[in-house]
Structure formats: structure tokens, C-alpha cells
NUZA-872731 format. One record per residue: residue number from 1; residue in three letters; x, y, z negated of N, C-alpha, C in turn. Coordinates in nm, 4 decimals, m for minus. Example, Ala and Ser with C-alpha at 12.3 -4.5 7.8 and 13.67 -1.06 7.14 Angstrom:
2
NODE seq type   n_east  n_north     n_up  ca_east ca_north    ca_up   c_east  c_north     c_up
NODE   1  Ala   1.3190  m0.5690  m0.7800   1.2300  m0.4500  m0.7800   1.3200  m0.3300  m0.7800
NODE   2  Ser   1.2850  m0.2250  m0.7080   1.3670  m0.1060  m0.7140   1.2900   0.0030  m0.7870
//
This chain:
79
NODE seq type   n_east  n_north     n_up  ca_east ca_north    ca_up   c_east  c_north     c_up
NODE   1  Unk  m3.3084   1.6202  m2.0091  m3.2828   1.5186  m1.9095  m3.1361   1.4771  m1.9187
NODE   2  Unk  m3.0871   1.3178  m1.9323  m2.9706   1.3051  m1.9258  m2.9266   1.2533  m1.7830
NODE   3  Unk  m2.7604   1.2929  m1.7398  m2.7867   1.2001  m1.6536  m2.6249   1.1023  m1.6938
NODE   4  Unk  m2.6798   1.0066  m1.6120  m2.5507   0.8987  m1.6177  m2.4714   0.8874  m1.5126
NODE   5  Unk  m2.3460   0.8857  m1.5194  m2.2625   0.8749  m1.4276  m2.1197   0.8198  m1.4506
NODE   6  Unk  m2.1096   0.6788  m1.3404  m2.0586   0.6102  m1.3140  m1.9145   0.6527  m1.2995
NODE   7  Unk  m1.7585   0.6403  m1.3323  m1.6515   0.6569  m1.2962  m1.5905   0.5271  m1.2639
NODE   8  Unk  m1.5620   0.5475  m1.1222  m1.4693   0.4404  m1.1060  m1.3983   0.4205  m1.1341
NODE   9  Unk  m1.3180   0.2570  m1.1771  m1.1991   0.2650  m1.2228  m1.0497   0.2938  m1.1453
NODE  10  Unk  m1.0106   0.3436  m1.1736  m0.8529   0.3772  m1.1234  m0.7587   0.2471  m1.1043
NODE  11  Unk  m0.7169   0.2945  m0.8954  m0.6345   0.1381  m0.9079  m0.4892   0.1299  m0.9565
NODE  12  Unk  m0.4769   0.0417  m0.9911  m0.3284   0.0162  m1.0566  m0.2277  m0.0764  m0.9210
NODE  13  Unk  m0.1491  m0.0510  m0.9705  m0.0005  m0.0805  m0.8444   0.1210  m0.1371  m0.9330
NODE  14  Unk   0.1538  m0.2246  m0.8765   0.2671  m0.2799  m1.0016   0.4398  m0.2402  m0.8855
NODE  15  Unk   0.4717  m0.2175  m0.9056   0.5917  m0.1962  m0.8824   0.7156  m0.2491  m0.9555
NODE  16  Unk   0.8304  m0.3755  m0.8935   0.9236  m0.3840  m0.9674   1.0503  m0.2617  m0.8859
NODE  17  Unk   1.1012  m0.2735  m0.9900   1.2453  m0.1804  m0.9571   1.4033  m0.3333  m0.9909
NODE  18  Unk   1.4828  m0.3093  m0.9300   1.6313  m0.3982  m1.0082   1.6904  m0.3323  m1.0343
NODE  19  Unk   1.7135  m0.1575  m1.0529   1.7826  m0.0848  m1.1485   1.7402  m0.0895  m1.3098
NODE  20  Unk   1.8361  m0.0049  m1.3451   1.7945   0.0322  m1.5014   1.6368   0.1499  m1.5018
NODE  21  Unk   1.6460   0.2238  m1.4193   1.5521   0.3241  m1.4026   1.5707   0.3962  m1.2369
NODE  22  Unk   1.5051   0.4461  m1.2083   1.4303   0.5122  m1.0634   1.4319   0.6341  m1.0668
NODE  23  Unk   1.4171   0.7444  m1.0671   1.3755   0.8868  m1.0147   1.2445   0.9111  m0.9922
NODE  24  Unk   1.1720   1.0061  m1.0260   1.0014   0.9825  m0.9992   0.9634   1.0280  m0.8744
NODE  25  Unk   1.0634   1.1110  m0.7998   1.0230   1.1391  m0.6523   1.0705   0.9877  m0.5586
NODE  26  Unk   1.1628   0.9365  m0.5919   1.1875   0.7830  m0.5530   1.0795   0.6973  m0.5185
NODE  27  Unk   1.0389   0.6882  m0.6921   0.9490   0.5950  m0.7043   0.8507   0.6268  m0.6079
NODE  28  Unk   0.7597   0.7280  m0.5876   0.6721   0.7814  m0.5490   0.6587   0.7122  m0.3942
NODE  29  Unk   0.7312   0.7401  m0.3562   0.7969   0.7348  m0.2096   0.7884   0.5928  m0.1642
NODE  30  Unk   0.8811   0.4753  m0.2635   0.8733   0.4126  m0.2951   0.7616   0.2814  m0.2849
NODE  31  Unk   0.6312   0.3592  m0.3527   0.5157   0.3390  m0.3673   0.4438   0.3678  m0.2334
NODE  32  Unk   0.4981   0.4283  m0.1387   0.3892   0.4590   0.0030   0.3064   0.5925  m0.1003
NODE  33  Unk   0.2793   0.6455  m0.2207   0.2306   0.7240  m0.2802   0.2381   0.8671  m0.1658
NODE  34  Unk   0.3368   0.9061  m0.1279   0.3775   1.0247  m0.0640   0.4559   1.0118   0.0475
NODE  35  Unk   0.4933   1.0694   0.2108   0.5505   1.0453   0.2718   0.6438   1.0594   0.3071
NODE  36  Unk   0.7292   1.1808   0.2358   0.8868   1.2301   0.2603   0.9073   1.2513   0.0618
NODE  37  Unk   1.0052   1.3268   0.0522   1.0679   1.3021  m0.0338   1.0328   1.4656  m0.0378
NODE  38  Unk   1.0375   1.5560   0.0508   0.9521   1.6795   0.0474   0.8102   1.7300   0.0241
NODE  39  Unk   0.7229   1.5895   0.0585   0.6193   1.5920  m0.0098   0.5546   1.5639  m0.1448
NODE  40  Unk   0.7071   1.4441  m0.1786   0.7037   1.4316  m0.3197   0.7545   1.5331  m0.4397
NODE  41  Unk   0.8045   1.5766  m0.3923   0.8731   1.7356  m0.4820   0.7535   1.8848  m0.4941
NODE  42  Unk   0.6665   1.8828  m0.3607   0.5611   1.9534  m0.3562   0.4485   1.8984  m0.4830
NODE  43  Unk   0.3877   1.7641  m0.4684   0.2896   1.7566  m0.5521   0.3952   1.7356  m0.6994
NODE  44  Unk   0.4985   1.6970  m0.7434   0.5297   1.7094  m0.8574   0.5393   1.8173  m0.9381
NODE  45  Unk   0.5976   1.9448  m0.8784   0.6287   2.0585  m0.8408   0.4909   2.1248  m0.9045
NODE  46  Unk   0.3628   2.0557  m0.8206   0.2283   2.1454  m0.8490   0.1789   2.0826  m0.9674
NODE  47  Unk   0.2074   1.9974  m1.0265   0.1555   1.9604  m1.1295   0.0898   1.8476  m1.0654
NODE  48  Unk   0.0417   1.7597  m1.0055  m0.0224   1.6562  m0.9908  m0.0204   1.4973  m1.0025
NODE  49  Unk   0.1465   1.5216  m1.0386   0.1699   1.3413  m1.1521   0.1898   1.3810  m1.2442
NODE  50  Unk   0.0875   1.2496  m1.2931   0.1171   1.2043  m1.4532   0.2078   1.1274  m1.4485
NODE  51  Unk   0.3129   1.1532  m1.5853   0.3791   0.9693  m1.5838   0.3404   0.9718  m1.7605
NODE  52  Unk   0.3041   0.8706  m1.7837   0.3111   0.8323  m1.9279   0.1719   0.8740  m1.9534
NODE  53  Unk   0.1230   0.9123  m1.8942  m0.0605   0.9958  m1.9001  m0.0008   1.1728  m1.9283
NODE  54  Unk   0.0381   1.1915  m1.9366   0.1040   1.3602  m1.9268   0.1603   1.3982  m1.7619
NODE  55  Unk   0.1312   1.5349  m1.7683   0.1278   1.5999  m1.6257   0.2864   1.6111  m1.6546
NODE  56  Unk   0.3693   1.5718  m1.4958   0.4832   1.5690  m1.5631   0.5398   1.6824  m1.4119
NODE  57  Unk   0.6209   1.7890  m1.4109   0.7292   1.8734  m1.3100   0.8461   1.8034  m1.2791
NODE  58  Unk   0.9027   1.7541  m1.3227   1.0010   1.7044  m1.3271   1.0579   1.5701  m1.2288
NODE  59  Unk   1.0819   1.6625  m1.1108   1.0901   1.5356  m1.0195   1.2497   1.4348  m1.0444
NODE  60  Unk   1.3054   1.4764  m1.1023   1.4032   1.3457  m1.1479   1.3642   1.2985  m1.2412
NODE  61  Unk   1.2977   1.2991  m1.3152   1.2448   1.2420  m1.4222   1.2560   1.0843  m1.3770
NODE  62  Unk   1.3275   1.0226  m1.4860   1.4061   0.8784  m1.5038   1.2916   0.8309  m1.5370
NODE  63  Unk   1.1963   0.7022  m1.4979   1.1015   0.6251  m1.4888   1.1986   0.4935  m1.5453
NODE  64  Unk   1.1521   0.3758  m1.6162   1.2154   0.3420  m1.6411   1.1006   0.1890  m1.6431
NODE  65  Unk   1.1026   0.0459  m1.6939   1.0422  m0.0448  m1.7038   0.9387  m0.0160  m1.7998
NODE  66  Unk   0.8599  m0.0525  m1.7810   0.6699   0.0146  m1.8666   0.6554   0.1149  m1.8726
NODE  67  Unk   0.7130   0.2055  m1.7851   0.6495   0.3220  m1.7718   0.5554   0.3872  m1.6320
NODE  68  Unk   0.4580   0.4412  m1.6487   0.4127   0.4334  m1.4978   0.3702   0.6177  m1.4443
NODE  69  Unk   0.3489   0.6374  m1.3357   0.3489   0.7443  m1.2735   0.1700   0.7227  m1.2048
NODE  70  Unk   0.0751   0.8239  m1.2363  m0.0275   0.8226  m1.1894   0.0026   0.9441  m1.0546
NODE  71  Unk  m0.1142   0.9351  m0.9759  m0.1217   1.0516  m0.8674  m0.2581   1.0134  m0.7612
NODE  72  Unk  m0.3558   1.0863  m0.7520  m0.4415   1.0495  m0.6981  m0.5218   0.9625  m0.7011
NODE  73  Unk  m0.5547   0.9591  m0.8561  m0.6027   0.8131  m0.9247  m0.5819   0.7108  m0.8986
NODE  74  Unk  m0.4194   0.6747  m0.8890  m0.4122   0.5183  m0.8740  m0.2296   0.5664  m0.9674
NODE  75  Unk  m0.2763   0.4789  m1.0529  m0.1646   0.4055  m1.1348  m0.0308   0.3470  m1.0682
NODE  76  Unk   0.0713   0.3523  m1.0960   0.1811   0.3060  m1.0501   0.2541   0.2826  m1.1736
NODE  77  Unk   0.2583   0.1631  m1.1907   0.3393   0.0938  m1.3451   0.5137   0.0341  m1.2599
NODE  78  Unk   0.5807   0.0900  m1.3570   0.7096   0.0446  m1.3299   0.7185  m0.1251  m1.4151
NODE  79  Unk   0.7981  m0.2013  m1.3071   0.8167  m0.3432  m1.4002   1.0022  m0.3177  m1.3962
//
């Protein structure tokens, strides 16, 4: 018996920045993604953003233009 199953697609979020690059707990924040800057250090911390499609720790991690930060299946593309 097979079965089939449907994945929804993941929403995407465009975000511009007017720096050179952002901080990924920033961005996050930023994004309405997370609500303090303590909550953003917790899920980075646990492993639960991607940026670039890789699980990334690294909450300063420099985000920069085309690069984007996933978390809770929704995409966040830096412009």
C-alpha cells in the first residue's frame, strides 16, 4: 500500500536591510520571527535556524543580501 502525502509549501518573507549585513538574532527579531532578542539566542542556540539551508548556532552570524534565515518553516530572504 502506498501512501501519498502532500507537503506544504514553505512561506517565504522578503526582508530589505540598508546596511551592508545584519546579525541573525537581529534579523530574526526583525522579522516578528521571535519576540526578544532572548528568545532569539534560545532557538539559535538549539539548533533551529537554518540560514543558507544549513542548521546554523551562531547567533551573530553576519546575514548579508541573498542570503536567507529559515525557522519554523517560513523563509526569510535578506534583500
Amino acid at each position: 500500500m502506498k501512501i501519498k502525502v502532500k507537503v506544504a509549501p514553505k512561506k517565504q518573507i522578503n526582508k530589505k536591510i540598508d546596511t551592508d549585513f545584519i546579525r541573525l538574532d537581529a534579523f530574526l527579531k526583525m522579522c516578528d520571527a521571535v519576540q526578544t532578542g532572548g528568545h532569539a539566542k534560545i532557538v539559535i542556540q538549539e539548533g533551529e535556524v537554518r540560514v543558507n539551508g544549513e542548521i546554523c548556532t551562531q547567533r551573530g552570524k553576519k546575514l548579508r543580501s541573498g542570503d536567507c534565515a529559515e525557522f519554523e518553516n517560513v523563509i526569510y530572504n535578506v534583500e
